[in-house]
C-alpha positions as CSV (number, residue, x, y, z in Angstrom):
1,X,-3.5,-48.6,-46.5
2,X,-5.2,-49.0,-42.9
3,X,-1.2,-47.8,-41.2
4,X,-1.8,-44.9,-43.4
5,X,-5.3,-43.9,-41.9
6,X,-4.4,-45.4,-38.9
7,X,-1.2,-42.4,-38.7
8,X,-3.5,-39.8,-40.0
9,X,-5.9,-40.1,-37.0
10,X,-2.8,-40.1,-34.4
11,X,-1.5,-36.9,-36.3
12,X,-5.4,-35.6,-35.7
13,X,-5.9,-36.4,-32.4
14,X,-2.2,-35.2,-31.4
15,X,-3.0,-31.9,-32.7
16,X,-6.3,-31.9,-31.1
17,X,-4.4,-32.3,-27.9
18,X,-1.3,-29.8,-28.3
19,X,-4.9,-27.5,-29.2
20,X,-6.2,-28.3,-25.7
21,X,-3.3,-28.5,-23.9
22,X,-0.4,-26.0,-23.5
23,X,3.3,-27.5,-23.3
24,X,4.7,-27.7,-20.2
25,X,7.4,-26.2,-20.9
26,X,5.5,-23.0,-21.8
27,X,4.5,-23.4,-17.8
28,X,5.9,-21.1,-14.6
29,X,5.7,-21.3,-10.8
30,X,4.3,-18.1,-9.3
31,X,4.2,-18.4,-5.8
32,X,0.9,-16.6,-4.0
33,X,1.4,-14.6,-0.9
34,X,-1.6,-12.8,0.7
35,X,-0.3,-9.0,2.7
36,X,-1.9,-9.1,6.0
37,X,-4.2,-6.2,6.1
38,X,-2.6,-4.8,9.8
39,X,0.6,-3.8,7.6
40,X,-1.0,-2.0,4.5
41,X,-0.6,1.8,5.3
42,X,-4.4,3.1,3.7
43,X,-3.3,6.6,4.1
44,X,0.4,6.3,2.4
45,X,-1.5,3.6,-0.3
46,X,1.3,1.0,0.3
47,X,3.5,-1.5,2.5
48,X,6.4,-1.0,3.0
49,X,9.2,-4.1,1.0
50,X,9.8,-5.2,4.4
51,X,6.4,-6.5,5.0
52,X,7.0,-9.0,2.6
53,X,8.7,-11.1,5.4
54,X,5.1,-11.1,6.7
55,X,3.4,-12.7,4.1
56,X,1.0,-15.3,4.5
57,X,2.2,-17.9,1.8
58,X,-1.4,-19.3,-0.1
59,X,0.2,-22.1,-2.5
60,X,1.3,-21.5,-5.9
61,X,-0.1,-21.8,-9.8
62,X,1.2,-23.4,-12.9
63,X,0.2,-21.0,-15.6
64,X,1.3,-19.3,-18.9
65,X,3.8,-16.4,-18.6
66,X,2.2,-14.9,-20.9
67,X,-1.0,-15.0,-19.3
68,X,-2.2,-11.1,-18.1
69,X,-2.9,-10.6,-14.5
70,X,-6.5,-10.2,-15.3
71,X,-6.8,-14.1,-16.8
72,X,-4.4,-15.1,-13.8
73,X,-7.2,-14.3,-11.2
74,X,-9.2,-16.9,-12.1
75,X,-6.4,-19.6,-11.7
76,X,-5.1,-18.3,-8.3
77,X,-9.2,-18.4,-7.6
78,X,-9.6,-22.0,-8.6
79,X,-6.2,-23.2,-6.7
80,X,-6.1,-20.8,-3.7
81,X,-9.8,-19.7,-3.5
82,X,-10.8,-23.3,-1.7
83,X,-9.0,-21.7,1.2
84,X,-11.2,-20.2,3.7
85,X,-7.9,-18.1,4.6
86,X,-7.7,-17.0,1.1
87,X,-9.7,-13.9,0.6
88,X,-12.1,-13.8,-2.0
89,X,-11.5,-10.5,-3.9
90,X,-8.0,-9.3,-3.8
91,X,-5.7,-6.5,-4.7
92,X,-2.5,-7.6,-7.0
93,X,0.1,-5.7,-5.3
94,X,3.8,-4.8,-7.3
95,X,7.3,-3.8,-5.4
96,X,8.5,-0.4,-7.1
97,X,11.2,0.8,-5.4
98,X,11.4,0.5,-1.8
99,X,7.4,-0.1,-1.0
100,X,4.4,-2.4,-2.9
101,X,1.6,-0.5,-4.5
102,X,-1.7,-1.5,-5.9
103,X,-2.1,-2.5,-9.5
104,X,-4.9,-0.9,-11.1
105,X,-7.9,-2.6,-12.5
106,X,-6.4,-1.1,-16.1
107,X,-2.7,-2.1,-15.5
108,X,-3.9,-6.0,-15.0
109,X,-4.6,-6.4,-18.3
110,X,-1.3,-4.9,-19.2
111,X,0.6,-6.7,-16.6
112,X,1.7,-10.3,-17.1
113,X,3.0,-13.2,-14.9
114,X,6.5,-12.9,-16.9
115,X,6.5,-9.3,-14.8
116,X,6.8,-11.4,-11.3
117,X,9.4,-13.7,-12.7
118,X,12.8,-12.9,-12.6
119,X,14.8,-11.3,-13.9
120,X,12.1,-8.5,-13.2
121,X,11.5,-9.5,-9.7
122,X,13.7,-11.3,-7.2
123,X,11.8,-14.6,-7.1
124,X,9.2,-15.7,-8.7
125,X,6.2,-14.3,-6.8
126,X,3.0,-12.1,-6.7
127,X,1.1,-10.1,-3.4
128,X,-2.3,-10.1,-2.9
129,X,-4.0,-7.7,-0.7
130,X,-7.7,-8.5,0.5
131,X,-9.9,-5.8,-0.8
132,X,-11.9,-4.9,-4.2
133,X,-10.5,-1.7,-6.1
134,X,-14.4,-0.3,-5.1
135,X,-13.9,0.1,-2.0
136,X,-10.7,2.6,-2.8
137,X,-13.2,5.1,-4.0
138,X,-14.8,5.8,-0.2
139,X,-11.1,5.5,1.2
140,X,-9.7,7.9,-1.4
141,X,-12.5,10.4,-0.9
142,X,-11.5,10.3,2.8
143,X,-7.9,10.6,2.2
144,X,-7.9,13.5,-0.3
145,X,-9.1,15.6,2.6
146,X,-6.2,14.7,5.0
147,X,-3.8,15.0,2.4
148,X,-4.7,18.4,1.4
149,X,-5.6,19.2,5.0
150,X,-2.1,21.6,6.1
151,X,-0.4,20.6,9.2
152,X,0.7,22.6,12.3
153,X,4.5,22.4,11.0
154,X,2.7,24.2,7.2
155,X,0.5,26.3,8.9
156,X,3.5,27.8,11.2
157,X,5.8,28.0,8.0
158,X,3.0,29.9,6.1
159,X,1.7,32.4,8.6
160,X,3.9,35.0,9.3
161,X,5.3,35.4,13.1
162,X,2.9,38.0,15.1
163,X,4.5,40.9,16.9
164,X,4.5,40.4,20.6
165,X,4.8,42.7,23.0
166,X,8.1,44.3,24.9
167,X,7.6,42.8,27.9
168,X,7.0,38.7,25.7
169,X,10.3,40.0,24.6
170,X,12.2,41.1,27.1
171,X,14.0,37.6,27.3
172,X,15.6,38.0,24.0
173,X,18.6,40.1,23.9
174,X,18.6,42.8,20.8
């Protein structure tokens, strides 16, 4: 009778602990890298894939791969954010195509570590760029005005060429 109660607890308090505890075989790698700041282009919004080879590495975290970039902040926070080096808001950055962009404060719920393991990504790795997504609204207030600004080359394609005189043209052969 008492092995019987006694196997009853173990079965509780294993299943207590399973509760607590994920498997860690459930458990990734994803290596941290921080973008330096000098190599972020504010105007273009990105950096260019190459700049990875500049990367600042900040440690790694054992996490979930289902676990959404959002949830994921506050491990790389806990394991990373002792770091004096290791800013203390950050930008998750993602290569598409030939540059890395800026996740949006939306797409990190969406986004998961599985995204930054492979075979979705080369290695298994996520950027970081030091910054909060606030401070994009002053910078893309700024930009917006450049961008639409038109150029010399625009302005030159747009406005039609002005007569000139005889003599302005007398170097041209008709």
């Amino acid at each position: 009778m008492q092995s019987q109660l006694e196997s009853e607890r173990l079965a509780v308090r294993s299943n207590i602990i399973s509760i607590d505890r994920p498997d860690s075989s459930q458990l990734v790698d994803l290596h941290i890298y921080i973008i330096p700041k000098s190599v972020w282009k504010n105007l273009q919004n990105l950096a260019e894939n190459e700049t990875m080879e500049r990367a600042i590495s900040a440690g790694f975290v054992h996490v979930q791969q289902n676990l959404n970039l959002n949830d994921l902040r506050q491990h790389i926070l806990k394991i990373c954010g002792q770091d004096d080096a290791f800013p203390k808001q950050f930008i998750y950055l993602r290569s598409v195509g030939r540059c890395l962009t800026k996740v949006k404060p939306q797409q990190e719920t969406e986004l998961r570590v599985k995204n930054y393991r492979p075979p979705m990504t080369f290695a298994p790795e996520i950027y970081v760029l030091e910054g909060h997504h606030d401070d994009e609204h002053v910078k893309s207030a700024n930009s917006k005005s450049y961008l639409f600004r038109e150029s010399p080359i625009q302005q030159a394609l747009i406005t039609p060429p002005q007569l000139t005189s005889s003599r302005q043209q007398s170097w041209v052969k008709p």
